[in-house]
C-alpha positions in Angstrom: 0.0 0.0 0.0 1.6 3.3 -0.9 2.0 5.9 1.6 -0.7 8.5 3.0 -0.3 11.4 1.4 0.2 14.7 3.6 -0.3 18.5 2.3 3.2 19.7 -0.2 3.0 16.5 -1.8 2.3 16.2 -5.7 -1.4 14.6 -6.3 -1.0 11.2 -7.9 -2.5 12.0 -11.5 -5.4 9.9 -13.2 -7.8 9.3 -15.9 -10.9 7.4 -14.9 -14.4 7.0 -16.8 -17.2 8.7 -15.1 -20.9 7.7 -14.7 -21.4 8.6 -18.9 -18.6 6.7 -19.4 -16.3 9.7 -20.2 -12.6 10.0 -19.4 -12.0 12.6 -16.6 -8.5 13.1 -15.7 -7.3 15.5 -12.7 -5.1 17.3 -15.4 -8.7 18.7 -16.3 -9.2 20.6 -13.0 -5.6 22.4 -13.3 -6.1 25.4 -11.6 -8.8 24.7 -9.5 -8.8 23.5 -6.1 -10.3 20.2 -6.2 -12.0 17.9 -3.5 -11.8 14.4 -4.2 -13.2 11.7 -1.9 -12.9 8.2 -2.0 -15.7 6.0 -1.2 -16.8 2.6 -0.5 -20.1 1.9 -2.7 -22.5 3.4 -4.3 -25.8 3.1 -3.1 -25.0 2.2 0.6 -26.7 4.3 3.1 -23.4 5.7 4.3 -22.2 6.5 0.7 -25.6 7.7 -0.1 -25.7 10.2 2.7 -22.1 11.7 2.4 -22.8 12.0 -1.6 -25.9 14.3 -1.3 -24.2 15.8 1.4 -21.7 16.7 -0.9 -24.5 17.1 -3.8 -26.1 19.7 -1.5 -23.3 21.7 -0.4 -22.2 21.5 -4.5 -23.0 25.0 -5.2 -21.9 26.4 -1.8 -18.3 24.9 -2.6 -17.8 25.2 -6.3 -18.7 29.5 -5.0 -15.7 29.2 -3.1 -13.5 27.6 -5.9 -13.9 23.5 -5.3 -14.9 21.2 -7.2 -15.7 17.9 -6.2 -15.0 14.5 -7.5 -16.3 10.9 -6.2 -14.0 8.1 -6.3 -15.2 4.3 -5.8 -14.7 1.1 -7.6 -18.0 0.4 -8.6 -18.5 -0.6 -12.3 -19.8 2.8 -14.4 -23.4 1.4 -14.7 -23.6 1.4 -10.9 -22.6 5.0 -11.0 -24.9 6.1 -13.5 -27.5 4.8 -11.5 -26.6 6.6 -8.4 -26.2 9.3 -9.5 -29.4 9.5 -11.4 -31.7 8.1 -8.4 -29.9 10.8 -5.7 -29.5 13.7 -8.4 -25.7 13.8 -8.2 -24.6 16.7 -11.0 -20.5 16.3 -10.1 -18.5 13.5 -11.8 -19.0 10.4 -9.9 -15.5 8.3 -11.4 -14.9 4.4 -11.8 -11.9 2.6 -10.3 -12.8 -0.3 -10.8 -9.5 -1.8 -10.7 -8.8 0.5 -7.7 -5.4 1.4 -8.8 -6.1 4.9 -8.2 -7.2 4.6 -4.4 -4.1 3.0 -3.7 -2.0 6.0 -5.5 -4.0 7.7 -3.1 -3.3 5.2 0.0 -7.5 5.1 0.1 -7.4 1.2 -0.1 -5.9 -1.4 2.3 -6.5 -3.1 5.6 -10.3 -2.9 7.1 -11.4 -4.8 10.0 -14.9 -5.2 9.6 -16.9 -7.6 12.3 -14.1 -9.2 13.5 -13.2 -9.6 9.7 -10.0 -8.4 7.9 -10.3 -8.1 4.5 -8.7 -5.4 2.0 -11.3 -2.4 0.6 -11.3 0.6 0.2 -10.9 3.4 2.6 -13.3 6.4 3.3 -11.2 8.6 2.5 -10.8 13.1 1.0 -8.2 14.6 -0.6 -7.8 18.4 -1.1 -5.8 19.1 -4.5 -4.5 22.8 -4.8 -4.6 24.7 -8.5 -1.0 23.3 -8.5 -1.7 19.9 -8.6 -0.1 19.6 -4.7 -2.3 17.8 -1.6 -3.3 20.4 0.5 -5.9 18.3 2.7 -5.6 14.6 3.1 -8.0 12.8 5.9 -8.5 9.1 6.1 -11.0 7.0 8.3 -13.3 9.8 7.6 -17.0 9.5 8.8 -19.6 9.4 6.3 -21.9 11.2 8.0 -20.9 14.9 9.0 -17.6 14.8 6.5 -18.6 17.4 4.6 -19.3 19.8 7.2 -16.1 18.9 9.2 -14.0 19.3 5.5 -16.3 22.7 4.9 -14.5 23.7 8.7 -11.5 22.4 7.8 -11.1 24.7 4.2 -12.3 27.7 6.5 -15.6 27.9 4.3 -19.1 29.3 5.8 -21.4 26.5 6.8 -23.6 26.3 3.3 -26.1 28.6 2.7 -24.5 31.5 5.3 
């Protein structure tokens, strides 16, 4: 498993298909700061709830200069469908081979029930205009992330 990243270090570039099935690389958001956020699967009431919690603060963020981009390793029909049943309008992205989350150290050891097993980690990374990490949290909570990361970024509580 490669290292967690910290802020100063370079973002791990990629180029993933997205719920139409379009590439969408990171190069593309050059010069925009750029929350991404790894998480399990789609459709799960965890995922579910921190998506439209990101879907809902969408406008709020992308006023302040972020955009947002969800990462998980579910196949691009699963996507589509989430993203049409919650109303998701920011690129929901496949890694299905989840080669990107482990650039990103968002997939490794869970312990589940008693269980250990390999998945992927809930996991946000901040990525400045510059293409650096300037947030990286891991073992995040889906509920309440995007409040905590809207604290963390020193951004007004959505719709203040």
């Amino acid at each position: 498993m490669a290292e967690r990243l910290i802020p100063g270090d370079t973002a791990p570039g990629f180029t993933l298909k997205d719920s139409a099935g379009a590439d969408v690389s990171l190069n593309d958001y050059r010069g925009r700061n750029t929350i991404i956020y790894f998480y399990p699967a789609a459709a799960t009431p965890g995922c579910t709830k921190q998506a439209c919690d990101f879907r809902d603060s969408l406008a709020s963020l992308q006023a302040a200069g972020y955009d947002v981009l969800g990462i998980s390793p579910d196949p691009v029909s699963k996507l589509a469908a989430f993203a049409e049943s919650e109303g998701l309008t920011f690129p929901l992205l496949s890694d299905d081979t989840h080669a990107v989350a482990e650039a990103y150290a968002a997939w490794g050891e869970k312990k589940n029930y008693g269980r250990t097993y390999d998945g992927l980690i809930r996991s946000t990374v901040v990525v400045d205009p510059d293409g650096k990490v300037a947030v990286a949290q891991y073992n995040v909570r889906a509920t309440g992330h995007v409040a905590k990361l809207r604290k963390d970024l020193k951004l007004a509580e959505a719709g203040n």
